[in-house]
N, C-alpha and C positions, 0 to 999 in steps of 0.2 A: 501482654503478648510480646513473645521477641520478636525481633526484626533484625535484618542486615545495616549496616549502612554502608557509606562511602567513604573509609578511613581519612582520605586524601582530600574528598570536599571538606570534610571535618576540618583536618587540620588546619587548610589555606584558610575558613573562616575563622578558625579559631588566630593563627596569626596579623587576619587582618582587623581583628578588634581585643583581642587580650591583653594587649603591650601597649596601651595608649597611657600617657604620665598620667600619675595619680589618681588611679584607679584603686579603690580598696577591695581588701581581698574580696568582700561579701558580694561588692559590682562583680570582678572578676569570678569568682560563683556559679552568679547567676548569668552572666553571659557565657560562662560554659553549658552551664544546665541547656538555658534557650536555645543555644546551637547544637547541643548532643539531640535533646527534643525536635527539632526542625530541619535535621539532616539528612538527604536526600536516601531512602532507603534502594535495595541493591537486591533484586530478585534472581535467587542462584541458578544455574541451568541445572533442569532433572537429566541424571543419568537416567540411559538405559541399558540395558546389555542383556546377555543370556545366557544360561548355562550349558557350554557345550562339553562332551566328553571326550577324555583323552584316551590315547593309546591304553592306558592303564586304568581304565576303568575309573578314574577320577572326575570330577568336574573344573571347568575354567571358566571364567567372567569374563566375558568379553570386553568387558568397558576397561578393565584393570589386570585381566592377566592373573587372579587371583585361583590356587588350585587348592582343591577341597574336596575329600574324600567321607566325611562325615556327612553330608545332606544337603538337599537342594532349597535352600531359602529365596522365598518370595522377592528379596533386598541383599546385594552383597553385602557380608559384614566387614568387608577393608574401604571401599569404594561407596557405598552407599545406594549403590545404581538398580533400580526397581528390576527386575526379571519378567522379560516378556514373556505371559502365559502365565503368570505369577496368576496363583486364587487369592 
């Protein structure tokens, strides 16, 4: 299953145990493995938005500003952002 994480925790653990003397590679490894595995995961915010219509008969996203004359999707496809009233 993927998951987010927290680049930036990532790193700081990774500097505060990667670079210790005499470390071989396979420790070094495995203490990346362990901290990729045990890093603080990062839950994204859901867009929302709506398709409103323009002057010219087109649609816009409100979350992104995006115009689109071919059809009203459930989900922006620049943005991502679900469509209230979406089926």
């Amino acid at each position: 299953m993927s998951r987010y994480i927290d680049a930036d925790a990532l790193k700081k653990r990774y500097r505060e145990v990667a670079f210790k003397d005499g470390m071989t590679e396979g420790v070094v490894r495995f203490l990346i493995e362990t901290n990729i595995d045990s890093a603080p995961s990062v839950v994204p915010q859901a867009k929302e938005g709506e398709w409103s219509l323009t002057l010219n008969d087109d649609y816009r996203c409100t979350a992104c500003g995006l115009i689109t004359s071919s059809y009203k999707a459930n989900y922006c496809p620049n943005c991502g952002a679900k469509m209230k009233g979406a089926e």
